[in-house]
C-alpha atoms as one frame of an Amber mdcrd trajectory, in Angstrom:
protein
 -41.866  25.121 -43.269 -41.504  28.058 -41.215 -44.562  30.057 -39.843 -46.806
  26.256 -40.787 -48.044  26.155 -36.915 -49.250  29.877 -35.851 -50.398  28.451
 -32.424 -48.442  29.530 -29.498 -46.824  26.280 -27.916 -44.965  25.509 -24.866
 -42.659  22.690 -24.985 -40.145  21.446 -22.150 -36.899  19.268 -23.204 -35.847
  17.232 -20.132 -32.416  15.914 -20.189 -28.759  15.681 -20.803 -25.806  14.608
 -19.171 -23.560  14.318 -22.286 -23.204  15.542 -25.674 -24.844  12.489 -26.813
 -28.447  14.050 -25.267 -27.739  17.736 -25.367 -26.776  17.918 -29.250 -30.368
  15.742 -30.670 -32.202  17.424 -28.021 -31.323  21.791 -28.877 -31.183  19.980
 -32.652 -35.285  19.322 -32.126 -35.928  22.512 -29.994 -34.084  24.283 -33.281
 -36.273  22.011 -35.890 -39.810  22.976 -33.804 -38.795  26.927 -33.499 -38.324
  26.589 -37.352 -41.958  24.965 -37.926 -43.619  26.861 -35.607 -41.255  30.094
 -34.308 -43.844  31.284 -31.614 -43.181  28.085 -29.649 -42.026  28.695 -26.043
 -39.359  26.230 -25.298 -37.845  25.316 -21.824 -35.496  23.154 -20.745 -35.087
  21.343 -17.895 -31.545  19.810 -16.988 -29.557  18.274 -13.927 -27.689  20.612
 -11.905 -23.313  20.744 -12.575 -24.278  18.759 -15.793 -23.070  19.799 -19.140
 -26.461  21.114 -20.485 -26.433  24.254 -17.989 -23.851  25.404 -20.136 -24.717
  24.152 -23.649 -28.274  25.482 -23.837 -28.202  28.949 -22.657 -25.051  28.845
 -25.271 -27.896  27.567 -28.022 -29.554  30.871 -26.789 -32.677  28.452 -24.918
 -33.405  28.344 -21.000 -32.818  25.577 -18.523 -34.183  25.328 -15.226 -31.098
  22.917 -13.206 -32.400  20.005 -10.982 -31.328  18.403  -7.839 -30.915  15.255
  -8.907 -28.047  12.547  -9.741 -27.760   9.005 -10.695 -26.849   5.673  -8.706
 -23.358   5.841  -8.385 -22.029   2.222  -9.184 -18.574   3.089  -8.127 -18.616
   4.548  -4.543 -22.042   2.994  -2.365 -21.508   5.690  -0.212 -22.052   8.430
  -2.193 -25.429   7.137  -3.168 -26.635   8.065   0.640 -28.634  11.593  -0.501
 -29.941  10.132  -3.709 -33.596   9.440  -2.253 -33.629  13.332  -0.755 -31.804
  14.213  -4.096 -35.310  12.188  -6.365 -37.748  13.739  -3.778 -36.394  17.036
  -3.371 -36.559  16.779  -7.690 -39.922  16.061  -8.698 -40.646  19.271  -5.982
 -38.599  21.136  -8.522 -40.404  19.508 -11.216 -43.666  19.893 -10.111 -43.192
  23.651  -9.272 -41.724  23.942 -13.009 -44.454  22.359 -14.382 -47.196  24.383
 -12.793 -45.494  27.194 -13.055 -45.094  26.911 -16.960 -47.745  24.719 -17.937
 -46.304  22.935 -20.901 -48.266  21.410 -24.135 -45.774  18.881 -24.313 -42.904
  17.621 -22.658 -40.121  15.466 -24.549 -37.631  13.371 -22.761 -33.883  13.002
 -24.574 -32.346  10.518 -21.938 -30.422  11.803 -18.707 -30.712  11.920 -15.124
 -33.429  14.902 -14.852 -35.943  13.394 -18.011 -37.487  10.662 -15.471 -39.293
  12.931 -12.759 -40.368  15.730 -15.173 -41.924  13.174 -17.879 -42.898  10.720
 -15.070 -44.825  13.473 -13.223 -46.446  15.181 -16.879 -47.756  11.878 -17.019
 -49.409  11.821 -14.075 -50.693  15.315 -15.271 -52.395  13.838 -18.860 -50.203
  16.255 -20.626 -48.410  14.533 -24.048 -44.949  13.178 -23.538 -42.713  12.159
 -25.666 -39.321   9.982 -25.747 -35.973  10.073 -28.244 -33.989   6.749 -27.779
 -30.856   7.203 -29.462 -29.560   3.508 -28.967 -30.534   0.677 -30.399 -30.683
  -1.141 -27.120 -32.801   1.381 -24.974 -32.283   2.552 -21.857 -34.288   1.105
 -18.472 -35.862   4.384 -17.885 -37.146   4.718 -21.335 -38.994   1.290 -21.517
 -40.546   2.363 -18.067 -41.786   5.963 -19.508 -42.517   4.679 -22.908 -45.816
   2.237 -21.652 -47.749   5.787 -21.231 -45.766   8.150 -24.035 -47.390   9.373
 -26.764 -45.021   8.747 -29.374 -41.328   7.257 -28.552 -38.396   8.348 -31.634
 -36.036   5.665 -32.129 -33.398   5.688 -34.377 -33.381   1.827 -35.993 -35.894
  -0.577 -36.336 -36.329  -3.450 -34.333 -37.489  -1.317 -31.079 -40.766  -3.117
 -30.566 -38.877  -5.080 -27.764 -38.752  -2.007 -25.647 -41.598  -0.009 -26.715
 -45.174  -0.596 -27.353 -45.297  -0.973 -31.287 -48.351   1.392 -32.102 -46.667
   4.204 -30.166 -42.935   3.926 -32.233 -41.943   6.377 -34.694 -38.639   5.301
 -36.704 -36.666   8.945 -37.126 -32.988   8.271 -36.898 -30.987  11.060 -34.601
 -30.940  14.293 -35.204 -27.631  15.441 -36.301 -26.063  19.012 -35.821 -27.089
  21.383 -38.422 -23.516  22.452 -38.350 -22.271  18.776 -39.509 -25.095  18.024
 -42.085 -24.453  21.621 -43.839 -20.765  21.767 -43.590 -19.687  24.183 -45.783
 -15.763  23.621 -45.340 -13.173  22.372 -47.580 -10.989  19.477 -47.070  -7.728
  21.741 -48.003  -9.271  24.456 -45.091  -9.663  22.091 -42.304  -6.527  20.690
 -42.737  -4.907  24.253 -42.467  -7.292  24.331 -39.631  -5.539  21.886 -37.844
  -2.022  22.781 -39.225  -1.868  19.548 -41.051  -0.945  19.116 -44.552  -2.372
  17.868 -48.155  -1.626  14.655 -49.355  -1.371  12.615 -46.425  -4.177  10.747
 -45.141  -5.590  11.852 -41.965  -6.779   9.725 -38.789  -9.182  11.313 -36.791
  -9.358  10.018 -33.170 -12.476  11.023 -30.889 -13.344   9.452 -27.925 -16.335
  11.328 -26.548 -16.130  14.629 -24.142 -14.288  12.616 -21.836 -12.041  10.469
 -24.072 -11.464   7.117 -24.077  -9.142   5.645 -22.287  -7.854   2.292 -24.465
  -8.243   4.658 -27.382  -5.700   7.350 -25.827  -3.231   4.326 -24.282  -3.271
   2.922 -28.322  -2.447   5.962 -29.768  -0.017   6.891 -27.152   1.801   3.373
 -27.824   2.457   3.199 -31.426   2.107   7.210 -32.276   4.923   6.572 -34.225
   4.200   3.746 -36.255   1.187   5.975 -37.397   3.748   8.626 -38.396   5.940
   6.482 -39.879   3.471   5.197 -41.732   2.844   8.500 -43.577  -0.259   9.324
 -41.419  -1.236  12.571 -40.181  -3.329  12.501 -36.866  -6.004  14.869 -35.229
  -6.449  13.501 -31.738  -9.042  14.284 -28.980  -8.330  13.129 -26.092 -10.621
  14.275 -23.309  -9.425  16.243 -20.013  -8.241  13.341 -18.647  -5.588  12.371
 -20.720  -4.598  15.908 -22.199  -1.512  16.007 -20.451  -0.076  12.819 -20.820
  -1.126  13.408 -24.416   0.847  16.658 -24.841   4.476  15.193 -23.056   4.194
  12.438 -25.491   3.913  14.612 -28.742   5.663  17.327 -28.172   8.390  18.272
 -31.233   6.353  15.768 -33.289   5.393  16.825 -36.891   1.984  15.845 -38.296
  -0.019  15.276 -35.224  -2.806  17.756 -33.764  -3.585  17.567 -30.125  -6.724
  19.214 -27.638  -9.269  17.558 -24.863 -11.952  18.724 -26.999 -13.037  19.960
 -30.664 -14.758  22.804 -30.709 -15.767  22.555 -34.840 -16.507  19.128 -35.224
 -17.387  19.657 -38.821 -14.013  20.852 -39.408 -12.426  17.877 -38.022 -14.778
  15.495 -40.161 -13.962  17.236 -43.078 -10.452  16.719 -42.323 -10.291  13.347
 -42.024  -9.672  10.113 -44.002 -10.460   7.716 -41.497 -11.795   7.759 -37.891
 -11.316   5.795 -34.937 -14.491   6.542 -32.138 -16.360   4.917 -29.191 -20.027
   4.163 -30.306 -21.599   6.176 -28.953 -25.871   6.473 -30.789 -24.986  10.489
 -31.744 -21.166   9.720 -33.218 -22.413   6.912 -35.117 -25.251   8.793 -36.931
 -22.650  11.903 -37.762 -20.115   9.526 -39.544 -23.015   8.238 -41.270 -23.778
  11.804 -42.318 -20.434  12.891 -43.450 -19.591   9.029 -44.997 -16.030   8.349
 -43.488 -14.605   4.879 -42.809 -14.440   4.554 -39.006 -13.005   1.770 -36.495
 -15.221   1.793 -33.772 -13.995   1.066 -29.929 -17.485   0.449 -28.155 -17.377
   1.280 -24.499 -17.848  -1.886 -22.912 -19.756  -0.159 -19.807 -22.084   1.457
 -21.582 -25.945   0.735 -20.024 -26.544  -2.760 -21.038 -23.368  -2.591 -23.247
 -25.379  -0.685 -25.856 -22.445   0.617 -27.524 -21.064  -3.273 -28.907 -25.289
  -3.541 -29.930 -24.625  -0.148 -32.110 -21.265  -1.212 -33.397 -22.775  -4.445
 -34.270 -25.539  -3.220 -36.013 -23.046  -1.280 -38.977 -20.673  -4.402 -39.060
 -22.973  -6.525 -40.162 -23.820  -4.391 -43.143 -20.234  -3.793 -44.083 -20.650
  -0.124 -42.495 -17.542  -0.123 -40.067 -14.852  -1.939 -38.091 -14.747  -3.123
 -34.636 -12.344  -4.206 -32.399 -13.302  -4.195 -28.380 -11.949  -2.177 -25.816
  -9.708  -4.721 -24.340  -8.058  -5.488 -27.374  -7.843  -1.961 -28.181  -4.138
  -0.681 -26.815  -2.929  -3.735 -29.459  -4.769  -3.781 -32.172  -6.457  -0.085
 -33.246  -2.995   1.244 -34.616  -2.495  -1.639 -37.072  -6.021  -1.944 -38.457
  -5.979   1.541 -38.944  -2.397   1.943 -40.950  -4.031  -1.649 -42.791  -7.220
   0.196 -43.811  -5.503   3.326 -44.983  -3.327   0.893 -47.105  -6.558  -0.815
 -48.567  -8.055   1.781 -51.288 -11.117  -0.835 -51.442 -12.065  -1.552 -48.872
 -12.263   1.981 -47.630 -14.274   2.905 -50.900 -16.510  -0.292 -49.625 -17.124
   1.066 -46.251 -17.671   4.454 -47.365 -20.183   3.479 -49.667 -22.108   1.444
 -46.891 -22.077   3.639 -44.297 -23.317   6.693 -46.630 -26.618   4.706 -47.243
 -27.658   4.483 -43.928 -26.797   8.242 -43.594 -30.398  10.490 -42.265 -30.045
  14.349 -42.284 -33.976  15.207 -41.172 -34.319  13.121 -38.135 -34.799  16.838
 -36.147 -37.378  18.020 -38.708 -39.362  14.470 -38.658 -39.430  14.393 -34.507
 -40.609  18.429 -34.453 -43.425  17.813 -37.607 -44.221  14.101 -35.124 -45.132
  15.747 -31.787 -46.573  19.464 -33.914 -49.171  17.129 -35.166 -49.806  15.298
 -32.009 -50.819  18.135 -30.072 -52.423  20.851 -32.348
């Protein structure tokens, strides 16, 4: 594949905001560098946002806008927003002239509105990834003049014009799809050991909260219930987290995982928000998972994912509110119920996609040779 496009491209990625944008979106710069390695590719991010680290990190540059979202919780902190969107598409448009870009592709986030809005105004190509199955207000808007829009499940043609949808899946961490690690190595890893069967518990960067107050609450039923337990539970909750495991055998602790492959290959069983990007790795590396959607998710989108893998016998649900009760026990159930965890990995394994990067990069390549 490498070397196929010899024409010198310039691409911006506009986006970010969480791990859910940042890791499809330097996943598709990677994919189009690979296809075509002269490509010049620039990102564009929001300012104190998590992708002003990440990228540089995934050796790409970011330009940082002024810009932030409507803040639902606290009116009054909305008051600079319109100076915040003006000042922004200044930025942009200074970016854009500056760089003059073949393409531009938007992965969700505060900052990909202005700089796709205003490189439509401009004629130039844009593209849209919608990770969700229930997209996102801004995408619908910017998708009526994209050129292509990359969804990950069918069914999108109530959001996007049908003629302009490309069905991809999400691109998925090179680092997850080729893992290369053992299950006996991760667990030493983690300084857990063989022959018990391992929870994994991830609730995003930030953690979940009914996920953490579950956990917390019946850690030692899980324990007693021969269960081993890697658990991430976000800054937040890290402390609290800590006090209430300390001296306790068979239970790994940290805000964050920095190897995500090694705590997939780790595990037995995981319990997750559904979030788009965590649902298509646990399709990748097949594990039976109870999800906890995040109930205020945009348009509840998470409950619409976690729906969409019930229904095919691909994963568990329970909601947030009944969360605290209920996670522990369906959990220490399923790991007692040899079935119906073969079942579930067996479903969720089919709707597994590894080249979603490769297809979106070969997609907009094509489109503007």
């Amino acid at each position: 594949m490498a070397g196929e496009h010899s024409k010198v491209y310039k691409i911006i990625i506009a986006g970010g905001g969480t791990g859910g944008h940042i890791f499809p979106a330097i996943a598709i710069a990677n994919a189009i560098k690979k296809i075509a390695p002269a490509t010049d590719i620039l990102f564009v991010g929001a300012k104190g946002k998590m992708e002003m680290e990440k990228v540089p990190l995934a050796g790409y540059q970011i330009k940082g806008l002024d810009i932030a979202g409507f803040n639902r919780s606290s009116l009054i902190k909305n008051i600079g927003l319109p100076y915040k969107l003006v000042k922004s598409f200044f930025q942009v448009r200074t970016i854009v002239k500056t760089f003059s870009p073949d393409a531009v592709i938007g992965v969700g986030g505060y900052s990909s509105f202005p700089v796709l809005r205003y490189a439509q105004t401009k004629g130039i190509p844009t593209f849209i990834h919608e990770s969700n199955s229930f997209a996102g207000k801004t995408n619908i808007l910017l998708g009526k003049k994209a050129t292509k829009v990359f969804v990950a499940t069918d069914g999108m043609s109530a959001f996007f014009p049908l003629g302009k949808i490309v069905v991809t899946g999400n691109p998925v961490r090179k680092s997850i799809v080729e893992k290369s690690i053992s299950k006996v190595e991760a667990l030493q890893a983690f300084g857990l050991q063989e022959g018990k069967q391992t929870v994994l518990v991830i609730g995003g960067s930030l953690g979940a909260k009914s996920i953490n107050e579950a956990i917390d609450k019946h850690l030692d039923d899980l324990l007693n219930n021969q269960l081993q337990v890697i658990w991430q539970t976000g800054k937040p909750y890290e402390a609290k987290a800590k006090e209430s495991t300390a001296g306790k055998k068979g239970i790994w602790v940290s805000p964050f995982i920095a190897k995500m492959e090694e705590a997939y290959a780790a595990a037995d069983m995981v319990v997750s928000r559904a979030g788009a990007m965590s649902i298509a790795e646990l399709c990748v590396v097949k594990k039976p998972v109870l999800f906890v959607p995040y109930p205020f998710a945009a348009e509840d989108h998470q409950t619409v994912n976690a729906t969409n893998l019930v229904q095919k016998n691909a994963a568990l649900m329970v909601t947030d509110k009944e969360a605290t009760d209920k996670v522990v026990s369906m959990i220490i159930a399923l790991s007692k119920n040899e079935s119906e965890q073969h079942k579930l990995i067996t479903n969720i394994s089919g709707l597994a996609i590894t080249d979603a990067d490769e297809k979106i990069a070969q997609e907009i390549l094509s489109a503007i040779q």
